[in-house]
C-alpha positions as CSV (number, residue, x, y, z in Angstrom):
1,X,14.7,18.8,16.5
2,X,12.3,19.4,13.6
3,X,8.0,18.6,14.8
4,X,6.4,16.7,13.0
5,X,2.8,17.6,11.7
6,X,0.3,15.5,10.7
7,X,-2.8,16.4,8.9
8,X,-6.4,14.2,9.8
9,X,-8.6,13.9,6.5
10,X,-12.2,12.4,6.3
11,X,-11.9,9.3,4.5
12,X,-14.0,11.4,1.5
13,X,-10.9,13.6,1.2
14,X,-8.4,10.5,0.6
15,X,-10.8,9.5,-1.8
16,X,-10.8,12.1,-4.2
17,X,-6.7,12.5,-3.9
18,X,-6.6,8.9,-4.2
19,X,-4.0,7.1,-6.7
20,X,-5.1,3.9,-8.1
21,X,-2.7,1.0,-7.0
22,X,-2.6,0.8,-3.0
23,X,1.1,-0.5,-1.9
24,X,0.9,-2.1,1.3
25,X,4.2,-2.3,3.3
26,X,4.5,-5.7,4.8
27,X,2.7,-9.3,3.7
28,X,2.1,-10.8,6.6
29,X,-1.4,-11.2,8.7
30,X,-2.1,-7.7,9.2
31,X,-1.0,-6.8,5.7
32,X,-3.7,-9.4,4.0
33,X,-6.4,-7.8,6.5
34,X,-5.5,-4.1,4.8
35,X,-5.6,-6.0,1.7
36,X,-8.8,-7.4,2.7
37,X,-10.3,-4.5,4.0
38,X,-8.9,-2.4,0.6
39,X,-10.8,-4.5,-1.4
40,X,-13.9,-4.1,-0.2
41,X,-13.6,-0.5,-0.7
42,X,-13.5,-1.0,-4.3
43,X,-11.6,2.4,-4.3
44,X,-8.3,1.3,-5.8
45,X,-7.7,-0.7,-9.2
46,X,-4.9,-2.9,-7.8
47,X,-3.3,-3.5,-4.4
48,X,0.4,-4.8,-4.5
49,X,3.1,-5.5,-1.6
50,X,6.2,-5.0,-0.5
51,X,8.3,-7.3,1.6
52,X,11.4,-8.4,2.4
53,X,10.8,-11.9,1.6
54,X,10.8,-10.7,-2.0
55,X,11.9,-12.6,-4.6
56,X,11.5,-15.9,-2.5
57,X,7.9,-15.2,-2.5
58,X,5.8,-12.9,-4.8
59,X,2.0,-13.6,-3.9
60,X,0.1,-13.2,-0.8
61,X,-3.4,-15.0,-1.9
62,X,-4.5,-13.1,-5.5
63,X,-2.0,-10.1,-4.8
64,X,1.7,-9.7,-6.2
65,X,4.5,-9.0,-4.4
66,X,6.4,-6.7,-6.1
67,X,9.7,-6.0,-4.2
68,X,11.0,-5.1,-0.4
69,X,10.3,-2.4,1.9
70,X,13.9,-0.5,0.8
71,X,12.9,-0.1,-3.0
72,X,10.0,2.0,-1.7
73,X,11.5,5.0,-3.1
74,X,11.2,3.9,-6.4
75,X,7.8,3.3,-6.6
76,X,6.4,6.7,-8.2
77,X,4.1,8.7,-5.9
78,X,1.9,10.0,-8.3
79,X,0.8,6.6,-9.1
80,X,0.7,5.0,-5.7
81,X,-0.4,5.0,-2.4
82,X,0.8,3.5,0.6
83,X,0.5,2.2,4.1
């Protein structure tokens, strides 16, 4: 069974490897309080959704939903980042 690693980094760190739209997985409650808290930040140009409720909606609020949490793969890395 293969270990998995993780790597802590100050929030400074993210920052400067940071991509400018933020993809958050899931637009429910706790998803709009990322969203929320994202925001405030004022670190990322746009902040966009995924979830499975997509097409039947495609806003949460001001934010666009822009497909479900299995087309994740094709969003391009180098351009986003997610949680």
């Amino acid at each position: 069974m293969k270990k998995r690693v993780f790597q802590w980094q100050s929030l400074r760190e993210i920052e400067i490897k940071m991509n400018s739209k933020l993809l958050i997985i899931g637009a429910g409650g706790h998803g709009k309080v990322v969203a929320d808290a994202a925001k405030k930040m004022k670190v990322w140009d746009s902040i966009e959704f995924l979830d499975d409720l997509y097409p039947k909606i495609k806003f949460l609020d001001s934010w666009q939903i822009v497909g479900t949490k299995a087309e994740i793969h094709d969003f391009d890395r180098n351009l986003y980042s997610a949680l």
